[in-house]
N, C-alpha and C positions, 0 to 999 in steps of 0.2 A: 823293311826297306823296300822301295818302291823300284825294281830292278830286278831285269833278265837280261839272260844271254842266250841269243839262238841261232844254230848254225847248220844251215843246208847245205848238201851238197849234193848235184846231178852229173850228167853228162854235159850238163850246158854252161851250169856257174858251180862256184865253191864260195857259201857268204855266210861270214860273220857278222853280229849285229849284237851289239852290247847297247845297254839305253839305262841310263837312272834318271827317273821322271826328275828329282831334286839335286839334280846333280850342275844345274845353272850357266846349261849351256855350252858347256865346252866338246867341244866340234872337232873326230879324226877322221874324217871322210878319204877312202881311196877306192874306187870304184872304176876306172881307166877311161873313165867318161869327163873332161872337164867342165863342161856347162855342170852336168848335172851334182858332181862334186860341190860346185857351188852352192845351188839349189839346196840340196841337203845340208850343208853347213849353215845356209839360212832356216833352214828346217829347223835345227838343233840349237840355233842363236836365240832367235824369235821366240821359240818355244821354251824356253829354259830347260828343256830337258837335253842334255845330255847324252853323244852318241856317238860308240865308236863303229865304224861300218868299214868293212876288207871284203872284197869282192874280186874275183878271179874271175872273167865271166867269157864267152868266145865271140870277143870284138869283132873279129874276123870275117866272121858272118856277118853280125851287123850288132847295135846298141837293144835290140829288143829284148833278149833273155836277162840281158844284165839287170835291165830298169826295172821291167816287171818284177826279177824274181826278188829285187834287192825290196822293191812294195811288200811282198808276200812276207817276207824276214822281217821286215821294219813292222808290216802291223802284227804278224806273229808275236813278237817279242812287246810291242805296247800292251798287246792282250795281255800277254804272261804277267806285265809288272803292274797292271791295275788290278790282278784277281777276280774278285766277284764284282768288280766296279762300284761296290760300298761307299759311302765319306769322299765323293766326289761330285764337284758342280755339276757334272755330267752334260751340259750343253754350253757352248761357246759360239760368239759370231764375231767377224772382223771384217771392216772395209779397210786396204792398204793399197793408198798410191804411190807410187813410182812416176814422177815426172809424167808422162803425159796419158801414163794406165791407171786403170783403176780393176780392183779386184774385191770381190767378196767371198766369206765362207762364213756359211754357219753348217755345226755338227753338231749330231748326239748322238754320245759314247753308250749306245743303247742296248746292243747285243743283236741287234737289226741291222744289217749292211744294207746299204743300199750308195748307191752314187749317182748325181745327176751333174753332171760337168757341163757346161756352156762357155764356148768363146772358140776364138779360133785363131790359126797364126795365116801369117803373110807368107812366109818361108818355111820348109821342110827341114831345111837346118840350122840349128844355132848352134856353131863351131861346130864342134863334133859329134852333138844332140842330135838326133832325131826330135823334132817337136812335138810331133804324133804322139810320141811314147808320154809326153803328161798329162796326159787321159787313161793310159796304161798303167803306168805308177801310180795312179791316186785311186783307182778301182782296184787294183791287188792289194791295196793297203787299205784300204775301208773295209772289205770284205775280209781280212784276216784280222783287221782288230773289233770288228763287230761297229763299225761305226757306220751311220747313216750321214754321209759327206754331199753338202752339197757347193758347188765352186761356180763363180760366174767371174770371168773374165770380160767384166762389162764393157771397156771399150781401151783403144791404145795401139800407137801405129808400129811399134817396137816391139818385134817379139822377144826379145831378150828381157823387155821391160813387164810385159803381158806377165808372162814366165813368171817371173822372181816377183810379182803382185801377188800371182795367186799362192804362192810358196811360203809366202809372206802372212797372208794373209790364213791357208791354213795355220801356219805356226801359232799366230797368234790368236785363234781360235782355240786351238787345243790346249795352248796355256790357260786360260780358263776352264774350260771344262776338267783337264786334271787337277784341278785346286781342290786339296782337302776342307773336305766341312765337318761335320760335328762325328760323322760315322755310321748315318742313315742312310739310305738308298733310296734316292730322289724319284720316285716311283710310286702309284697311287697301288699298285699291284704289293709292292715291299721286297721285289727283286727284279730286275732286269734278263 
């Protein structure tokens, strides 16, 4: 079974993160954050995999520890349920627009993190998001599931729209690359 469950806790959050890659999407996001709740639920849509995520995190301060740390869990636990990354397409790319954004992602699930994020918002907030912070979640998550993510938030006057492109557009990226194949490791090396 393609499924982990991993659960941090600090002095700053408390987060559960349950994920089955073929588990087809069904989505229980609560993180005290509403934009980003969203976001992750499209996360979890789009991508067919399957996510339950509980996050205690100290709003208070601000939305920064929640975001990042709930990345750091999310790509922890993707690591955990792909293994050695065996019988997987292992690379994925998507353009998804949103009325008047357009977004792209291409990834590979390589054991190589790296992130290059481009685009930028208009506004510091969307409702209760920090916007900043989806530059911060998508680098704690690349870097803890070993992925080389690259995101371009090519153009769009809606940061709400921007946003839920490139969300989207991960998702649907990574539905492809976790697609099992025959059981070989798509690698000229013969491991990742």
């Amino acid at each position: 079974m393609r499924e982990a469950t991993v659960t941090r806790n600090t002095r700053e959050t408390k987060i559960q993160v349950s994920i089955s890659l073929d588990g087809k999407g069904k989505a229980e996001i609560s993180t005290g954050i509403g934009f980003f709740d969203h976001m992750l639920t499209a996360l979890s849509v789009h991508s067919g995999i399957s996510m339950s995520i509980k996050v205690d995190g100290d709003l208070y301060v601000d939305g920064h520890h929640t975001v990042e740390d709930t990345g750091i869990v999310l790509g922890k636990a993707l690591c955990e349920a792909l293994g050695d990354k065996s019988g997987i397409e292992r690379y994925g790319s998507s353009y998804i627009p949103m009325d008047e954004a357009l977004a792209f992602c291409s990834l590979d699930i390589s054991n190589r993190p790296f992130l290059v994020f481009q685009g930028s918002f208009t506004n510091a907030m969307i409702g209760n998001y920090d916007s900043c912070l989806t530059e911060e979640f998508f680098r704690a998550f690349a870097f803890n599931a070993g992925i080389t993510l690259h995101i371009n938030m090519m153009y769009g006057s809606n940061d709400h729209h921007k946003c839920e492109a490139a969300f989207k557009a991960v998702a649907h990226a990574l539905k492809v690359a976790v697609k099992q194949t025959d059981g070989q490791t798509l690698s000229t090396k013969g491991v990742l």
